[in-house]
N, C-alpha and C positions, 0 to 999 in steps of 0.2 A: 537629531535628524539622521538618517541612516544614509553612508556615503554609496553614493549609488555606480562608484568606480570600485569600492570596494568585495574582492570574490564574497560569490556566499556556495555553501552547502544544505544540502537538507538533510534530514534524517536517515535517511534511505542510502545516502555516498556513506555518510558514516556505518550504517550496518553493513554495507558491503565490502567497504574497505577493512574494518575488522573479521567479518566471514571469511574473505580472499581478494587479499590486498593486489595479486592477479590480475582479479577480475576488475577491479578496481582501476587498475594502472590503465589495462588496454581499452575498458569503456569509457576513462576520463582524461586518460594522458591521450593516449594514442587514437583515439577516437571510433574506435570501433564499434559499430552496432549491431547489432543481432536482430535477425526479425522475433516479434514476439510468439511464445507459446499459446497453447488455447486457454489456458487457465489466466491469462493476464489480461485476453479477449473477453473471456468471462466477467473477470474482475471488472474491468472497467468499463464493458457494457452494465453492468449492472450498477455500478455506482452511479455514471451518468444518467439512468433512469430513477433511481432513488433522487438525486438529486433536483430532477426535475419534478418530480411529487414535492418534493421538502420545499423547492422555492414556491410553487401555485401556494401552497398553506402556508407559507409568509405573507403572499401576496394580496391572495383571496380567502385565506380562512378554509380552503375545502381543497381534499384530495381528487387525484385523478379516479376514475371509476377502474377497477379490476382489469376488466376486459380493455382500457385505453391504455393501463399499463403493462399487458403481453404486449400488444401492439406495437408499444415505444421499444420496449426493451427487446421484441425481434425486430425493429428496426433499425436500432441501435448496433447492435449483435453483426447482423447483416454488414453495416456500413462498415463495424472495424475490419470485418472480416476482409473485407474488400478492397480496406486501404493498400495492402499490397503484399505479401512473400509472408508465407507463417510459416513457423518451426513447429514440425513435427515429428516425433520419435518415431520407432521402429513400427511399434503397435499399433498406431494410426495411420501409418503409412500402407499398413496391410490394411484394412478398416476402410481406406481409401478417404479422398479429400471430402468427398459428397457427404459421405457418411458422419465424419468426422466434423464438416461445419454444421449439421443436423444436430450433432450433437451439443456443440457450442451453443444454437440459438437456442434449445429446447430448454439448455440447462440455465441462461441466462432468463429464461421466461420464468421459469419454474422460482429461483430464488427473487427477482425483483418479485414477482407476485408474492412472495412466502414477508416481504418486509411489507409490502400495501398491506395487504390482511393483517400483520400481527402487530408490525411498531407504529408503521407511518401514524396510526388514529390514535395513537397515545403520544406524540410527540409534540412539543411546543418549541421549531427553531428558531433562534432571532437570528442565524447565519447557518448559511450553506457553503462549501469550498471558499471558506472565510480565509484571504493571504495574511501570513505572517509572517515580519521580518525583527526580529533579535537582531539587535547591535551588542558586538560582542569587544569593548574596548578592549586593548593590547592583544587581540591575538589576529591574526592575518586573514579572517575569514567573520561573516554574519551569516545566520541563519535563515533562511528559508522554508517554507513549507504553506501546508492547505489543513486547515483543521473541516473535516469531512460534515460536520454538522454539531454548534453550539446551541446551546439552550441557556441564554445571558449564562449567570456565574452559578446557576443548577449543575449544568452538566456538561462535559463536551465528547461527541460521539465520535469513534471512527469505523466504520464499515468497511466489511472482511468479507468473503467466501472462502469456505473451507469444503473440505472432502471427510474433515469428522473434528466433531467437538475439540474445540481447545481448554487448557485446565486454566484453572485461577491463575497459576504462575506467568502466564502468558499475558495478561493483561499487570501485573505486578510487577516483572523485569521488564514494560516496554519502555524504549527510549522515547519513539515516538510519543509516546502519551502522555512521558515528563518533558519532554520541549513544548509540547501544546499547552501542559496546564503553565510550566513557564512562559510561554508567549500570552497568556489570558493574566496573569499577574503581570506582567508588565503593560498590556494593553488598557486592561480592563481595572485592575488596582486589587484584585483577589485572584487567588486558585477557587476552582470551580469547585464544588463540592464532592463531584462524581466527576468520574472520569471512564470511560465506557468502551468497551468494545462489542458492536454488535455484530455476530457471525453467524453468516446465511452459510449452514450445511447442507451439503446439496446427499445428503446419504439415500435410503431408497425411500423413505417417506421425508423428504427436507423438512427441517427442524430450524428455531431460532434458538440461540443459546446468545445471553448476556451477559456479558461480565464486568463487573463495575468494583475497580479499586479507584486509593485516592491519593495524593500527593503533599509533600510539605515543603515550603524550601528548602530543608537540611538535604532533599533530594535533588536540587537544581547541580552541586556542584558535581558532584560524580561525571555526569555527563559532561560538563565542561573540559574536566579534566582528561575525558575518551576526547575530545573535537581537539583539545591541544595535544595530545599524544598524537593523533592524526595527522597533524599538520609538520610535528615534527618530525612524522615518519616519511611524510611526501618530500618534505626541505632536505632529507637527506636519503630522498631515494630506496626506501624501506618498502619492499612492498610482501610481505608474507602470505604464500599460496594456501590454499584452505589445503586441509588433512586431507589424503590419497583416500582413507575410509570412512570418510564424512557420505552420509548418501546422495548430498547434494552434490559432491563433487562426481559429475558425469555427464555425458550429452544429454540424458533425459531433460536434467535443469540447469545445468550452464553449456551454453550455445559457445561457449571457446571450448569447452572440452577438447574437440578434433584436433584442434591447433595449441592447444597447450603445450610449454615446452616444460609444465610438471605431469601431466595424465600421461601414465601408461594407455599408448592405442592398444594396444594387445587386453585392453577390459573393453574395447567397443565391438560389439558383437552386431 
């Protein structure tokens, strides 16, 4: 039984504390949050709409109609946008806000529609934003997380937006994908066959690219051993900042940039 006073983490603390243990400290120690970008507005307008196609076909056997899912997904779109203060870079700032959420909903219409048409009528889910928790004995932390859409022990999907195709490798080194198919062997009593990442490219004709590798136990422990490196970096106050010429390191896409006391301001233009 999983102790429910006991911390957990997900996947996601873990990739970010090893990208910039930084960013890390001041989003989880210190508490600091940043409003979101538009591409995480994107993201998660559009999985929420996917998701809502994925449960009707559990529920009732039949997808939403095309035109019901623009609908949701500029709905959706709309509502995150609204929830309150978005980060916006330099470019969008000239672009202006109007411009800028047009662009958000359009792009979220464009990609939820590009998965109704090409995946959603080929999928069979028995789970949608299925929770998992991993008990992780003797280390000071369980796992958490949402596996995006399972198909029983066939397959289990996570869904992506990108701005262009991802290679094999990306679906092959992910962490995420080895904690899911280990949470589905411990849940379920096998690794899934497949293991998936579906990425809606929003390029100028948007594209579906699939990418499907698979997992063994001999691959559960590696990760274990990043969750307890982690944890013994937090126990003793380790928190290592990402590389000055990492591209990510910048206001574009970390919202501490400004206040960082590694980023040279004299790069914010």
């Amino acid at each position: 039984m999983i102790d429910t006073t006991k911390p957990h983490i997900s996947i996601s603390q873990l990739n970010m504390y090893e990208f910039c243990g930084e960013q890390w400290r001041r989003r989880y120690i210190e508490k600091e949050k940043i409003p979101p970008g538009v591409a995480l507005i994107v993201g998660k307008a559009v999985d929420s709409t996917v998701n809502k196609n994925m449960n009707l076909k559990i529920d009732k056997g039949e997808l939403f109609s095309i035109d019901s899912i623009k609908d949701i997904a500029r709905d959706t779109a709309n509502s995150e946008w609204d929830k309150g203060e978005i980060k916006l870079d330099a470019e969008e700032i000239k672009k202006g806000i109007k411009a800028v959420k047009g662009e958000v909903v359009d792009k979220t219409v464009r990609l939820a529609a590009l998965h109704a048409k090409t995946l959603a009528p080929v999928l069979n889910p028995t789970h949608v934003q299925r929770k998992i928790e991993i008990e992780l004995p003797g280390y000071p932390v369980d796992i958490l997380g949402y596996i995006d859409i399972q198909e029983g022990l066939k397959s289990l999907r996570d869904t992506k937006t990108a701005s262009k195709s991802p290679n094999q490798s990306v679906a092959d080194t992910s962490d995420q994908l080895t904690v899911y198919a280990m949470a589905v062997k411990v849940i379920d009593g096998a690794i899934p066959e497949k293991l998936t990442l579906d990425c809606l490219v929003d390029n100028k004709t948007p594209k579906l690219a699939v990418i499907e590798t698979t997992r063994t136990e001999k691959d559960f422990q590696p990760v274990l051993y990043r969750i307890e490196n982690m944890m013994e970096g937090i126990e003793k106050e380790v928190y290592i900042p990402c590389r000055q010429d990492h591209f990510l390191c910048g206001p574009k896409w970390c919202g501490f940039a400004p206040t960082c006391r590694y980023f040279r301001r004299s790069l914010i233009k």
